[in-house]
C-alpha positions, -999 to +999 in steps of 0.1 A: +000+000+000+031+022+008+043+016-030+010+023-043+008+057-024+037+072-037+030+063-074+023+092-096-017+083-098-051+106-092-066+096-058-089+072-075-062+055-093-046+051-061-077+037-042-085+014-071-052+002-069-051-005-035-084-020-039-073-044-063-039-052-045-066-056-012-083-083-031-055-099-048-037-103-013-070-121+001-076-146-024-046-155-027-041-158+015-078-182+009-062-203-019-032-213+003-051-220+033-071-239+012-049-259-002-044-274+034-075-287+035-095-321+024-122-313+001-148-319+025-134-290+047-132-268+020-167-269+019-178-265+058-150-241+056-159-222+026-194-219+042-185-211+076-165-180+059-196-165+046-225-176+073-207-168+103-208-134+118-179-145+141-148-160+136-159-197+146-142-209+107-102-201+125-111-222+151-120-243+126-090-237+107-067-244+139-085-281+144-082-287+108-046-269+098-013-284+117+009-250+124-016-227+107+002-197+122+034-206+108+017-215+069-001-178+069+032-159+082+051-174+050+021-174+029+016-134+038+055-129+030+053-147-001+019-133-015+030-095-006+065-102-022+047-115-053+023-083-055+054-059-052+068-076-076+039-073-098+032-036-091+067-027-099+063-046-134+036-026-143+047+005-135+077+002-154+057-010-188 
């Protein structure tokens, strides 16, 4: 978000940006986590994510997900990296 503030962009540029970057970033934190779970937990997960008003589905995702904390800290590095990565590309073409 830092990078995308000081790019030379109108204010909507900027918060579409960030909006995309926003979304990026989440889906690809949900794929990963995903991918640590058996297809029939995807599900209950998957459905827990949008019916619950609490956050019952990372208690869920602690019974389900051996050293969950440990698999988002890389999976954040690794997805921001990638997205900084990206942004720079495209500014430069």
């Amino acid at each position: 978000l830092v990078e995308i503030q000081s790019l030379e962009l109108s204010k909507k540029e900027k918060e579409k940006l960030t909006e995309l970057a926003s979304l990026l970033y989440h889906q690809k934190l949900l794929n990963r986590v995903l991918d640590y779970l058996e297809e029939e937990d995807k599900k209950i997960f998957l459905e827990m994510l949008v019916s619950e008003s609490d956050e019952k589905y990372l208690l869920f995702l602690h019974e389900r997900i051996e050293n969950l904390e440990n698999i988002v800290e890389v999976a954040v590095l690794e997805i921001e990296e990638q997205i900084s990565k990206d942004l720079k590309e495209f500014i430069e073409n």
